[in-house]
C-alpha positions as CSV (number, residue, x, y, z in Angstrom):
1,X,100.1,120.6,115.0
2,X,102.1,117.4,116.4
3,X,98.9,115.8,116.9
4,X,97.8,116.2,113.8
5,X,100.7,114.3,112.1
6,X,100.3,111.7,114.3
7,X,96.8,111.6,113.6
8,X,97.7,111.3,109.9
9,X,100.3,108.4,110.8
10,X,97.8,106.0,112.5
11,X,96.3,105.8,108.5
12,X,98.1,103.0,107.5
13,X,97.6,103.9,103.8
14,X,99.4,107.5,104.3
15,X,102.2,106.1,106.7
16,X,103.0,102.8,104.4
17,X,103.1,104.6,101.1
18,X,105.2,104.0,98.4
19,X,103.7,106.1,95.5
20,X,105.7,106.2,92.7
21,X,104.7,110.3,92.0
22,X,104.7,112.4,94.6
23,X,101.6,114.1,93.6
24,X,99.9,111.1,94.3
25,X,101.1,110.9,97.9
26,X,100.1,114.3,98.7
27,X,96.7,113.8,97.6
28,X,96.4,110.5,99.8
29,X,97.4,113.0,102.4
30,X,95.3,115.9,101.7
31,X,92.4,113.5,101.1
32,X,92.9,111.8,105.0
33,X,93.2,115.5,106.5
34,X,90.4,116.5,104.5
35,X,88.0,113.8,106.3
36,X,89.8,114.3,109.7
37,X,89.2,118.1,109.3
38,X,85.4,117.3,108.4
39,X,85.2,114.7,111.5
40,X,86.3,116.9,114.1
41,X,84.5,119.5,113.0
42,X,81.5,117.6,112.9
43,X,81.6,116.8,116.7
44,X,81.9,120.4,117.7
């Protein structure tokens, strides 16, 4: 789990963020886990 967070912190849009609804954030986030979820499991 803690390198998945700091997976998600090396995207530079996610960790410098400044959204002014907090819905918007968490889609920024779900979209990068999304594609890091589909990359790993793509080299398995």
């Amino acid at each position: 789990m803690e390198r998945a967070f700091n997976r998600l912190k090396q995207w530079r849009g996610i960790a410098t963020r400044y959204d002014k609804y907090a819905l918007t954030f968490l889609g920024g986030v779900l979209l990068a886990a999304t594609i890091m979820t589909t990359r790993t499991a793509s080299r398995n």
